[in-house]
C-alpha positions as CSV (number, residue, x, y, z in Angstrom):
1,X,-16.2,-18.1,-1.9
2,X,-14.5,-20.4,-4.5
3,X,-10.9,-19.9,-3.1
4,X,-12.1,-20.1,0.5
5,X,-12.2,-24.6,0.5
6,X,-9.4,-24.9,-1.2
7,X,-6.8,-21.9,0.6
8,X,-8.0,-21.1,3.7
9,X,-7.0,-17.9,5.0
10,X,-5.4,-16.9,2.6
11,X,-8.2,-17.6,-0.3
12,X,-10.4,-15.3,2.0
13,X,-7.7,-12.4,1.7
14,X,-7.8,-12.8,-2.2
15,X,-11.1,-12.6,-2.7
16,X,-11.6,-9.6,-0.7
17,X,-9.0,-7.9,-2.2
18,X,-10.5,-8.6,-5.5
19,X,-13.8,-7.3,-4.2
20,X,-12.4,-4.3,-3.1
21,X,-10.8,-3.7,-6.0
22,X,-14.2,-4.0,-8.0
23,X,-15.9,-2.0,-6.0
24,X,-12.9,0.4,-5.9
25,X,-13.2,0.6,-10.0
26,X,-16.6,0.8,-10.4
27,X,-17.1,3.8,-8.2
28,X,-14.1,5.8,-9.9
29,X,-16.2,4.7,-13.0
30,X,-19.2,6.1,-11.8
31,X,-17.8,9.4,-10.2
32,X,-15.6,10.1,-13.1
33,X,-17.7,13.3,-14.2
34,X,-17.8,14.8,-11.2
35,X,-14.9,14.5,-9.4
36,X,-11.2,14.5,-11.1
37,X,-10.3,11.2,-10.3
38,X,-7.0,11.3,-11.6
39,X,-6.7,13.9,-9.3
40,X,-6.5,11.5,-6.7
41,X,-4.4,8.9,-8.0
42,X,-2.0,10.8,-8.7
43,X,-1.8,12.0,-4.8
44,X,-1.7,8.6,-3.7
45,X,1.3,7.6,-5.5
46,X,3.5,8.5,-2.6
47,X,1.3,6.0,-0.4
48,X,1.5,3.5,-3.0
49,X,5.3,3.8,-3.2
50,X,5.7,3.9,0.5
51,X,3.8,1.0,1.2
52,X,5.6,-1.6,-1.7
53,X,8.8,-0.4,-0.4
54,X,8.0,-1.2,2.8
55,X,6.3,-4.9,1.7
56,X,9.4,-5.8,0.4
57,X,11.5,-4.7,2.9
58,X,9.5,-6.6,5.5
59,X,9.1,-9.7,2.8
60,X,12.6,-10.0,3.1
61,X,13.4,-10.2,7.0
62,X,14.0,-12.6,8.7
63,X,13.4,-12.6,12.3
64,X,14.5,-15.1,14.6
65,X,11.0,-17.3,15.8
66,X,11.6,-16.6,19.4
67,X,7.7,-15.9,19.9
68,X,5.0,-15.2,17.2
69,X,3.5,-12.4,19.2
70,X,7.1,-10.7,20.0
71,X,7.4,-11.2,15.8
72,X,4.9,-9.9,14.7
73,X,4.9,-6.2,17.2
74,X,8.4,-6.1,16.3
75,X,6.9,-6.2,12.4
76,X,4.5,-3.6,12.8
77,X,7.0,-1.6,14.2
78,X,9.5,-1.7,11.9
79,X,6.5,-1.6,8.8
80,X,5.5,1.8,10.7
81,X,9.0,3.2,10.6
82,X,9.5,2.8,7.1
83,X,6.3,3.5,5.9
84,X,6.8,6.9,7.6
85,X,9.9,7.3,7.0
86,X,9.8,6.3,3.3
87,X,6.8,8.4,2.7
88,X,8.2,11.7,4.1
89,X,11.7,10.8,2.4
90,X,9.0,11.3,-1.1
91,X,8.2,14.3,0.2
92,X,11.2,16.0,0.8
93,X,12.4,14.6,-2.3
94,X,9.2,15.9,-4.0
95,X,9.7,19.8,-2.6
96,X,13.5,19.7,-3.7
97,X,12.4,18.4,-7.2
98,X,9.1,19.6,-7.9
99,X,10.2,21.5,-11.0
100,X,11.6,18.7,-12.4
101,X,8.9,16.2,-11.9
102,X,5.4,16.8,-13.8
103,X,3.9,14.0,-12.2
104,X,4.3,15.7,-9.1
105,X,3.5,19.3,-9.2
């Protein structure tokens, strides 16, 4: 609520995400015991790289402003095709390697 009068939009994304993020932590806190938590962090890392990859990526082009709707489809597009594509290119990777990474066994 702080960030909201003074960013807008984008102080409302922030403090969500930092809500999430709490609430995120406290329940891995409190489910430690019973569930293997790192368990599951360690399966998301190929979500987690997949989706910075294709952040940046998509941070970094620039599409002409012809129309803001016609923009941002042809984004989500091109964010689905590399997140895909990124996060089966892991995979692959991780079969052909999976003796030679402990992370991902």
């Amino acid at each position: 609520m702080l960030l909201i009068p003074k960013l807008a939009s984008t102080g409302a994304a922030v403090g969500t995400l930092f809500a999430e993020a709490a609430v995120c932590i406290y329940q891995a806190v409190k489910v430690r015991k019973e569930i293997n938590t790192f368990k599951y962090f360690k399966n998301s890392i190929f979500f987690i790289i997949s989706g910075l990859i294709m952040y940046f990526i998509l941070k970094f082009i620039k599409l002409p402003i012809v129309n803001l709707i016609l923009n941002l489809f042809i984004e989500i597009v091109i964010g689905i095709v590399l997140y895909v594509g990124i996060y089966f290119g892991c995979l692959i990777i991780s079969k052909l390697f999976k003796n030679k990474f402990a992370l991902i066994k």
